[in-house]
TORNU-812020 format. One record per residue (C-alpha): residue number from 1; residue in one letter; x, y, z. Coordinates in steps of 0.5 Angstrom, whole numbers, m for minus. Layout:
<recs>
rec i:NUM; aa:a; c1:X; c2:Y; c3:Z
...
</recs>
This chain:
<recs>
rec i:1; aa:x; c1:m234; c2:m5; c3:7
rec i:2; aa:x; c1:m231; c2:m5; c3:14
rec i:3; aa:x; c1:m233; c2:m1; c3:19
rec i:4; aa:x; c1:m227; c2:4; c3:20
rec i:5; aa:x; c1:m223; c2:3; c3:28
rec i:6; aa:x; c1:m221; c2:10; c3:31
rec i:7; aa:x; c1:m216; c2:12; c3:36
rec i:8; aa:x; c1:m215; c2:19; c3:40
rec i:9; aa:x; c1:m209; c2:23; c3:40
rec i:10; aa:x; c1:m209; c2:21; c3:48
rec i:11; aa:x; c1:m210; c2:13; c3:47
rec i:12; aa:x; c1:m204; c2:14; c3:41
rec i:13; aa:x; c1:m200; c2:18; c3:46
rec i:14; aa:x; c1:m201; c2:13; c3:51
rec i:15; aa:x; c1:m199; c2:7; c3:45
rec i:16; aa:x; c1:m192; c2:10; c3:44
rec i:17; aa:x; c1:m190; c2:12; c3:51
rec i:18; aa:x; c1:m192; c2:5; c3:53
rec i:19; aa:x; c1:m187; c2:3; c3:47
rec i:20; aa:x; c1:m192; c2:m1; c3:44
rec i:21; aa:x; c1:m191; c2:m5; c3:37
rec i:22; aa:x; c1:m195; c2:m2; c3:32
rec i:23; aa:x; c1:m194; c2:2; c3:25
rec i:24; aa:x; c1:m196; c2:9; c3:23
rec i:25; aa:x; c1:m197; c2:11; c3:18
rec i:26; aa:x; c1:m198; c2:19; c3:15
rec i:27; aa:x; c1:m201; c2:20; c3:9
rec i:28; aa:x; c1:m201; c2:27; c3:7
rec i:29; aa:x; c1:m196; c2:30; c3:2
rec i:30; aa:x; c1:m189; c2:31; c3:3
rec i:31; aa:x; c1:m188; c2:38; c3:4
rec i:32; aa:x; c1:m194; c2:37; c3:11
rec i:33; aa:x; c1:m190; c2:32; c3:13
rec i:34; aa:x; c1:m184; c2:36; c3:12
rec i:35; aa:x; c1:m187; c2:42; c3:16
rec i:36; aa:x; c1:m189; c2:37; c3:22
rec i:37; aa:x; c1:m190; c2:30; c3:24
rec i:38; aa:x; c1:m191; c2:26; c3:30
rec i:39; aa:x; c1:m186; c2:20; c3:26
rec i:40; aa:x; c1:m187; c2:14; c3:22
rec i:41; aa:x; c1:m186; c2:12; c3:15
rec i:42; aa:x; c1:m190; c2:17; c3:10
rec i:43; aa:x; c1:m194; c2:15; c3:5
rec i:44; aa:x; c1:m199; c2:19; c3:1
rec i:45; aa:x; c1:m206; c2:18; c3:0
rec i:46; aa:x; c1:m204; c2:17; c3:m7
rec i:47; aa:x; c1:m200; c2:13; c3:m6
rec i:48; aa:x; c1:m202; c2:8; c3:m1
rec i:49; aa:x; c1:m204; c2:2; c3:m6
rec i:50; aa:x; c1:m198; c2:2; c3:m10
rec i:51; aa:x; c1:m194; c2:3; c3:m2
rec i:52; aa:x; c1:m198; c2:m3; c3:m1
rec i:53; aa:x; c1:m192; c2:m8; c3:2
rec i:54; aa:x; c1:m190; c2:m2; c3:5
rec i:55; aa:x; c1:m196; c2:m3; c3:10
rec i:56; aa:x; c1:m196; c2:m9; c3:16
rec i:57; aa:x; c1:m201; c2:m14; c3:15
rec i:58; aa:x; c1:m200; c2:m17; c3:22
rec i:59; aa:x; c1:m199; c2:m12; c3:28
rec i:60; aa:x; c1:m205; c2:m5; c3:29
rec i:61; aa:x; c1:m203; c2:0; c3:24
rec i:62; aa:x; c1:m205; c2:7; c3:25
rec i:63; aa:x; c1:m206; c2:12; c3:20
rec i:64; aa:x; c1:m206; c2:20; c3:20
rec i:65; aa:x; c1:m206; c2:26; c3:16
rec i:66; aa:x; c1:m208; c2:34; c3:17
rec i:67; aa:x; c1:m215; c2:33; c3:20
rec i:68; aa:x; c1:m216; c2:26; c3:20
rec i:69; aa:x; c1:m220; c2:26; c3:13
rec i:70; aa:x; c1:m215; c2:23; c3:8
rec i:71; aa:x; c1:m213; c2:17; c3:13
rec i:72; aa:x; c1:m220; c2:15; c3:14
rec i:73; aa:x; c1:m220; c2:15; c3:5
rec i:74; aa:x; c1:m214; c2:11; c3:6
rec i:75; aa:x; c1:m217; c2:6; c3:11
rec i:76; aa:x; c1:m223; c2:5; c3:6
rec i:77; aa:x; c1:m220; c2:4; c3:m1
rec i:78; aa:x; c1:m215; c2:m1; c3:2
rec i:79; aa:x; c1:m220; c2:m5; c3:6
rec i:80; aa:x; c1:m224; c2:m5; c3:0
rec i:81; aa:x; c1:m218; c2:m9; c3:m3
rec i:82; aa:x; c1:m216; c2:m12; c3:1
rec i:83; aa:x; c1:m217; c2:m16; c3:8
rec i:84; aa:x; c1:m214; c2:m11; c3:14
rec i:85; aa:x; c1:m217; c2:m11; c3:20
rec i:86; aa:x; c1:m211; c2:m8; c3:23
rec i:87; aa:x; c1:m212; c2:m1; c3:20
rec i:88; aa:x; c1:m214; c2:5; c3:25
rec i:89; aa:x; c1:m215; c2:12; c3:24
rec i:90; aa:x; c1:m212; c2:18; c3:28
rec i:91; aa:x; c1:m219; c2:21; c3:29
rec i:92; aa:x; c1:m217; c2:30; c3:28
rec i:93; aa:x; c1:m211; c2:28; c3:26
rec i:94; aa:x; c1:m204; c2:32; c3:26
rec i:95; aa:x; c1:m208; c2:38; c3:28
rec i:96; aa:x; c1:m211; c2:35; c3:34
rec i:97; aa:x; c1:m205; c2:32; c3:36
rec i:98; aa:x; c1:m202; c2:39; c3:36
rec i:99; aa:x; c1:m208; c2:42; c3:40
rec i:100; aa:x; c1:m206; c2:37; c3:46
rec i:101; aa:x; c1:m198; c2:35; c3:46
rec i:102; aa:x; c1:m195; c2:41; c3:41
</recs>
């Protein structure tokens, strides 16, 4: 299995402000998503395999969730079926995100 790329909430904070093109994805439920999010398209863990199309192959894709834990999870079962190389975790997810920026 691949190793799983990292990005920090100030190196995703710098991404969107520079307009950098990229995907983001939030990977937690609905209802958290719904409660707050920092944007990008919503796709659950449970869903992630079956949302497969949904996921760009060519630019950086980054993951996120409450605490950083569930899109690490995405991010291994999708490398372990097919070849990303594109995929990167928001380390401390939505919770560290809300510690600097909210």
């Amino acid at each position: 299995m691949q190793d799983i790329n990292n990005i920090t909430v100030t190196q995703l904070f710098e991404l969107i402000n520079a307009n950098k093109d990229f995907q983001l994805i939030d990977t937690r439920e609905p209802t958290e998503h719904a409660e707050f999010n920092i944007g990008g398209t919503l796709i659950p863990l449970g869903d992630i395999i079956k949302n497969l199309h949904q996921i760009d192959k060519e630019k950086k894709v980054v993951l996120y969730c409450r605490h950083g834990i569930r899109s690490q999870i995405a991010i291994q079962r999708l490398q372990q079926k097919f070849p990303f190389k594109n995929l990167v975790n928001l380390v401390g997810g939505i919770e560290e995100w809300k510690k600097h920026f909210s």
